[in-house]
N, C-alpha and C positions, 0 to 999 in steps of 0.2 A: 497752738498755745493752749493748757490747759491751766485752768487755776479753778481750784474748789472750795481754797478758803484763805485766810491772810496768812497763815503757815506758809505757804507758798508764793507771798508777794508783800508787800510794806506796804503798812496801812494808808498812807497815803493814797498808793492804788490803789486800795483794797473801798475804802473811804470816796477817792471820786469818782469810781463806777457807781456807788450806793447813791452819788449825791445825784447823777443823773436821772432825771424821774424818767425819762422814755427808755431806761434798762430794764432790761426783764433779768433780776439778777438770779431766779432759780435756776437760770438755763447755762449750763457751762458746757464744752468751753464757748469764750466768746467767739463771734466771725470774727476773720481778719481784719475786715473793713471797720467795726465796730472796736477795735481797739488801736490800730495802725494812724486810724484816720483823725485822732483823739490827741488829747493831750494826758493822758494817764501816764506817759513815760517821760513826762517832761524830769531831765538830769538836772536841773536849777535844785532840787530836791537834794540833793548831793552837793557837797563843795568840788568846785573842779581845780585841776593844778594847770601851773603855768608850762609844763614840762608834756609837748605832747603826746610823746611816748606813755608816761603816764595817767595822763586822761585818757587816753585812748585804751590802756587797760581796765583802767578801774569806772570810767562811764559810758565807752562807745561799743558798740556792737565790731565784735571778728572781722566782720566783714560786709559792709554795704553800701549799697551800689543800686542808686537809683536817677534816673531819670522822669522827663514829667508823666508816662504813662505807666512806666515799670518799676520795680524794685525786687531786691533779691539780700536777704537778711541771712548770714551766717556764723555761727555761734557752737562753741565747747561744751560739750558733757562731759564735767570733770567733779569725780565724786570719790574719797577717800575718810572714811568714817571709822576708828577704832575706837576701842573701851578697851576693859580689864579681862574681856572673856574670849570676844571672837571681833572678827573684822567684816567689813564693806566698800567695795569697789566700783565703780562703775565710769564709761569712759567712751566718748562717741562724737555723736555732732549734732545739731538739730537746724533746719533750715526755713525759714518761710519767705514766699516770694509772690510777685501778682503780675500778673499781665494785663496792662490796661484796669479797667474799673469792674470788670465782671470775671475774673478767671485769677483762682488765688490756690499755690501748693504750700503744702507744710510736710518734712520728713523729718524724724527724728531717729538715729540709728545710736544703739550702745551696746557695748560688752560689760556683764557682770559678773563677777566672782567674787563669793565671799563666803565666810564660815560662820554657819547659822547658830541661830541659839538654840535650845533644848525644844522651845515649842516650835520653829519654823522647821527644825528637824525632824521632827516626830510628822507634821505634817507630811514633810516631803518622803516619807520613808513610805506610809498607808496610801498616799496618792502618786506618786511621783512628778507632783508639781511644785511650783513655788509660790505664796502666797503675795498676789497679785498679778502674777504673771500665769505660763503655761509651764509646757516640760521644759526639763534641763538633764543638764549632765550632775548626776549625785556622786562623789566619791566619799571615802572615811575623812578626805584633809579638808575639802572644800565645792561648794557648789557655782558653777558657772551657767551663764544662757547667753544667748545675743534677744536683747530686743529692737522692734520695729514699731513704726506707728508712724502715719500720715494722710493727710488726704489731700485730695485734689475738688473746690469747690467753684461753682459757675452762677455767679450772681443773675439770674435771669432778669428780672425785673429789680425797679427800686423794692419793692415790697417781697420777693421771692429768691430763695436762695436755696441749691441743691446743692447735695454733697455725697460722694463715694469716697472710702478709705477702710482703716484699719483703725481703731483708736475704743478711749470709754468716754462718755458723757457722767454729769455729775444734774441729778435734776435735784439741788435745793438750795436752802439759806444759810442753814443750820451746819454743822462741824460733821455731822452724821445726816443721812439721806434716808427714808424710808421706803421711797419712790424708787431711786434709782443713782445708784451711789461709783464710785469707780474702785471697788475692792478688788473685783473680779479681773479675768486674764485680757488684755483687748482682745476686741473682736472686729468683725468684717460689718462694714454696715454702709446701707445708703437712709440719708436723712433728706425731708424736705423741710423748709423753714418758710414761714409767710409772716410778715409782719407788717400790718396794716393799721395805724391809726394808733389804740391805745391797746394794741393787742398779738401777739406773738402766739405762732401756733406752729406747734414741731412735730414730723411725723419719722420714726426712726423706727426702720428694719432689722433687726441682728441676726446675724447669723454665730449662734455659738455651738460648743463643742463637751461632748462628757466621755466620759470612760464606756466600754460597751457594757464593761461589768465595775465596780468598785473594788480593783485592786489596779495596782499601777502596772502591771504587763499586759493589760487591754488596750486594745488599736481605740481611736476614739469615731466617735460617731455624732452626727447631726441631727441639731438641736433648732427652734427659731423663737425669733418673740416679736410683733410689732405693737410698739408702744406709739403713745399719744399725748402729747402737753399742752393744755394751753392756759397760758399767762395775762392777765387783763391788768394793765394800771390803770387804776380808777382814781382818778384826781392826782394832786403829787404827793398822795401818804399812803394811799390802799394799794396794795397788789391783791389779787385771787386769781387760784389756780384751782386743773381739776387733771387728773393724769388717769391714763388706763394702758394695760399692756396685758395680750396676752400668748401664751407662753405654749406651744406644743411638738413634738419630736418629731424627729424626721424620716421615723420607720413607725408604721405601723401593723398590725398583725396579718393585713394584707402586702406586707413588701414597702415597698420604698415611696413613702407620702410626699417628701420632700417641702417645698417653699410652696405652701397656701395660696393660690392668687384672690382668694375668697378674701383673706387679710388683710390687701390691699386699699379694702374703702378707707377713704381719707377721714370718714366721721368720726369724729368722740365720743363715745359712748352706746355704740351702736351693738356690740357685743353682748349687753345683759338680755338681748331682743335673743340672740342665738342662739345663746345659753338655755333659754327658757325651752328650748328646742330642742336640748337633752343631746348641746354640745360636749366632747371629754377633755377641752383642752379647760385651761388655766387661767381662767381671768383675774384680774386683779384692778382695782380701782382705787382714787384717792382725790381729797380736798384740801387745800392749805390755805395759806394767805402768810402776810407779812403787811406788817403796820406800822411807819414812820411815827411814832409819838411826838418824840422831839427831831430837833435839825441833823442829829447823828445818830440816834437809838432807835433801835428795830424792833419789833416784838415780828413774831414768826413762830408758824406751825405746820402742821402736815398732818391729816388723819386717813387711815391707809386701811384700805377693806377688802377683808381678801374671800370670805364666805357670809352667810350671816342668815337666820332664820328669826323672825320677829318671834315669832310665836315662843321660841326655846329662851330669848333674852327677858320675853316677860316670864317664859317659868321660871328661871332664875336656877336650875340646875347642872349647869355647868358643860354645857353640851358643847362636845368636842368642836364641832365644825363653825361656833362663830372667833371668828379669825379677825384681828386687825391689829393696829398699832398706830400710836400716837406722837406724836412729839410737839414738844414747847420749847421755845427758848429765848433769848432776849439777847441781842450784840448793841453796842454802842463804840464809837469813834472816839470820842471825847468824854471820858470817865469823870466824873468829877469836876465837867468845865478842865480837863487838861488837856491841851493839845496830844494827838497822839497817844495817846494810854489808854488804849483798845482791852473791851474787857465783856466775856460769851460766857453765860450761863443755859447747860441746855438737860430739859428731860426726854428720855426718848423707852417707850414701854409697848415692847410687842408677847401680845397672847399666842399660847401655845399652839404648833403647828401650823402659824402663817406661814405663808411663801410656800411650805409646804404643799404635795398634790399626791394621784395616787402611786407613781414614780417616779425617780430624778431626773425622767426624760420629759418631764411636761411641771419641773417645779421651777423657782426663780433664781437660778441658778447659771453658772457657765465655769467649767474646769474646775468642779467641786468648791467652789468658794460662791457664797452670796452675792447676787446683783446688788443686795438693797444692804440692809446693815450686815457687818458683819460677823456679829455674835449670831446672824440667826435668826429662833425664835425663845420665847418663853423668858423674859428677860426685863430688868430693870436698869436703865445707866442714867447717871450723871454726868456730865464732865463741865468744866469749867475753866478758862482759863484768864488771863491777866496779860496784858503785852505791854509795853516801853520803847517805844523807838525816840532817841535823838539822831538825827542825822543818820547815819550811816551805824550807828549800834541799836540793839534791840535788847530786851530784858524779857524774858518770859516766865511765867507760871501757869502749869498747866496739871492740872488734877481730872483723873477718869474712875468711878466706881461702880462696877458694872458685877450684879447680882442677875444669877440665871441658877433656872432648875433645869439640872442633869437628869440621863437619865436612873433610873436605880432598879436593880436585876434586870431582867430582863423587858418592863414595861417600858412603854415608850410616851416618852411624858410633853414629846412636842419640840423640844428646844432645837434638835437636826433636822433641817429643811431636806437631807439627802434620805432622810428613810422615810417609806412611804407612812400615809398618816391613817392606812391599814394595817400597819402593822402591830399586833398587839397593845391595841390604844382602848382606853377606857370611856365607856360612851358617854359617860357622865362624869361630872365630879371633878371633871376641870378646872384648875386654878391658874393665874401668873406665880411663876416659881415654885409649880407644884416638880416633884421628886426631890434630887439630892441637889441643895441651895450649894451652890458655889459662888465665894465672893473675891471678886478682885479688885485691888488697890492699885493706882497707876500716878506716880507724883514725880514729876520733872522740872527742873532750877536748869532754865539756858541764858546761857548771853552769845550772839549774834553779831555777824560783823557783815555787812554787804560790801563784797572785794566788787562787783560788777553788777549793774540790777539789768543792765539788759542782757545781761548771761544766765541772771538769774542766780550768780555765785554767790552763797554763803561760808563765810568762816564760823565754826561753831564749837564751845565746851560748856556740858554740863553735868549736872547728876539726875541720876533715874532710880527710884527705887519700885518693885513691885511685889507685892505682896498678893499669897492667891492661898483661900483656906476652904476648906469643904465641910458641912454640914454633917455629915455622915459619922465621922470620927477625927474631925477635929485638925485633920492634916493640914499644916504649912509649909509654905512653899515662903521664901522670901529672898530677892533679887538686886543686890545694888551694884549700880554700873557709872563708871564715869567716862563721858566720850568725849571726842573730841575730833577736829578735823574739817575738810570741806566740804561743800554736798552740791551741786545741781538743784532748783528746786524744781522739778518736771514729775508730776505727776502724785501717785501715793507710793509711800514706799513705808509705809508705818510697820515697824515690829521687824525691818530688815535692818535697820540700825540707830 
């Protein structure tokens, strides 16, 4: 089960994970056992009918089947999403199941097809990918893929927990990730998890994938990164976190480097020690926290460091290589003292040429798309949004305004994490949204219906308008769409419909 933010679940759930103080809520998805064993699914939340054909659609699960040491959960991926321009499809099964108290699978299998917009197109045409996903099949009418993703997890201990599969993690609080976000295509991973006391600590291996060269008829070639989190609840209002992952290819100019076993120490932070040792792979670090104010309001943040020389920040001349990014933001449950009227205000500003390295085979990256945000770098964004849930409807406002410098001729101003941050880069003189400013407007009016929450079904029509203008000369672009339809809510599927 994956959930990265209330977009994907009813505040409610969204709300009694938060309320749990022993949750470590930057860490997604949650264990099995950590959601299964709970009460976040209680259907009392829903009215139920006397008709039990009909409760059975609209609050119980497809199929399940459990006994006192097993259970086996099976449920529709049924997604059909139109507007005024193009359409979206998707359609499969998703399963989770446990054996006893220590051994839990999850699979989730669909087919997609649908006909992309101007930008998911233009991507898929220069990469041959889809954004979120990997390859597929491109024609002139429409694009299809099969997707996969599951794992298979073995509770060792009460306090330990391993895992092998195919899937993306989500490491934050916030609506955007700086850390470690799920834009990117899934990948192959083994994860360890220890949670002891007031403290969770995750060690996650990936194994990802890039083109050999950047165009879309290169065979693709091996990539790896092993990342590090760890989560403290300090009392029942503080969290603090600290994250680190680093990132290197899987050929080097002696042949075939492959999977590090070097990488393997379990320590946090142990890499700036290697570094200093005139390592060439890609480290990256970060600190955050999140702060219960009141009984439902968050405050939360992430600062994200990806190079950094004391000595050039006190000269204060803009030197290419101090790299980071920030974010703030504030979520609340209860707006106003109103039940249910959820309501996220977030900033998130990464300087030029983070995540970036000195090629895309050692930057933060997998299948040309960002691990971490997905503008990128060199960038400013807002977003903000507003939710309404009675019962079984929702009311949504949702505003994103995301300002980045392009780049202009032929310099390279930082904003593409895929070209190298040799390339024609100016040593000095570095600014946030230095080149060609390009600004984008993102404003959405939805109303919501949940046909099934343990399917996870949505019924949905709204409006979207988008607006995107460049600096340079002045050019708009402006987009209004009215959709409508059902959707699965599993995973990200943002800007496919």
């Amino acid at each position: 089960m994956f959930l990265n933010n209330v977009q994907n679940s009813t505040i409610c759930y969204e709300n009694n994970i938060y309320q749990n103080t022993n949750n470590h809520t930057i860490i997604r998805p949650l264990l099995i056992n950590e959601v299964y064993n709970s009460n976040y699914f209680d259907s009392s939340y829903f009215k139920t009918s006397n008709n039990k054909l009909t409760n059975w659609l609209s609050n119980k699960n497809l199929i399940y089947l459990k006994n006192k040491n097993n259970g086996f959960i099976l449920n529709p991926v049924i997604t059909d999403m139109f507007n005024n321009k193009y359409y979206y499809t998707e359609n499969g099964f998703q399963t989770n199941a446990w054996l006893g108290k220590n051994i839990a699978f999850s699979l989730t299998y669909s087919y997609i097809a649908f006909k992309p917009s101007n930008e998911v197109e233009l991507f898929s045409d220069s990469t041959g990918f889809v954004p979120h996903f990997g390859k597929a099949d491109i024609s002139n009418e429409y694009t299809s893929l099969q997707n996969v993703t599951g794992s298979i997890s073995w509770q060792v201990a009460d306090f330990m927990n391993l895992q092998i599969g195919k899937d993306k993690s989500f490491w934050g609080d916030g609506y955007r990730s700086l850390y470690l976000s799920d834009n990117s295509n899934a990948y192959p991973f083994f994860k360890g998890t220890v949670n002891i006391w007031k403290v969770k600590y995750v060690i996650l291996y990936s194994f990802l994938k890039e083109r050999k060269f950047l165009d879309n008829n290169s065979s693709l070639e091996n990539k790896y990164s092993a990342s590090h989190i760890l989560s403290w609840n300090i009392g029942n209002r503080l969290n603090f976190n600290m994250f680190e992952t680093v990132i290197w290819r899987g050929k080097d100019s002696l042949g075939n480097r492959g999977f590090d076993v070097n990488y393997m120490n379990p320590i946090i932070f142990y890499r700036p020690v290697e570094f200093s040792l005139g390592s060439p792979d890609n480290v990256i670090m970060g600190i955050g926290g999140r702060l219960r104010v009141f009984k439902t309001t968050h405050l939360y943040g992430q600062f994200l460091l990806d190079e950094f020389k004391l000595s050039e920040i006190k000269a204060g001349k803009g030197w290419w290589g101090n790299k980071f990014g920030v974010q703030a933001g504030i979520k609340t449950f209860k707006l106003f003292g109103l039940k249910n009227l959820f309501a996220l205000s977030e900033l998130n500003i990464v300087r030029p040429f983070t995540y970036s390295h000195d090629d895309y085979f050692s930057n933060y990256g997998n299948y040309n798309q960002p691990l971490a945000h997905p503008s990128g770098a060199n960038f400013v964004e807002g977003i903000a949004q507003i939710r309404y849930e009675k019962k079984r409807l929702a009311f949504t406002l949702m505003l994103q305004l995301l300002k980045q410098g392009r780049d202009s001729d032929s310099t390279n101003t930082g904003f593409n994490i895929y070209r190298s941050y040799n390339n024609n880069r100016n040593e000095y003189g570095n600014k946030i949204l230095q080149g060609v400013v390009q600004n984008r407007s993102f404003i959405e009016i939805s109303v919501s219906y949940v046909i099934n929450p343990q399917w996870q079904l949505w019924a949905k029509i709204g409006y979207r308008k988008i607006m995107e203008k460049q600096s340079i000369n002045s050019s708009k672009i402006n987009s209004n769409l009215i959709f409508f339809g059902i959707y699965t809510a599993i995973g990200n599927r943002e800007g496919l419909y």
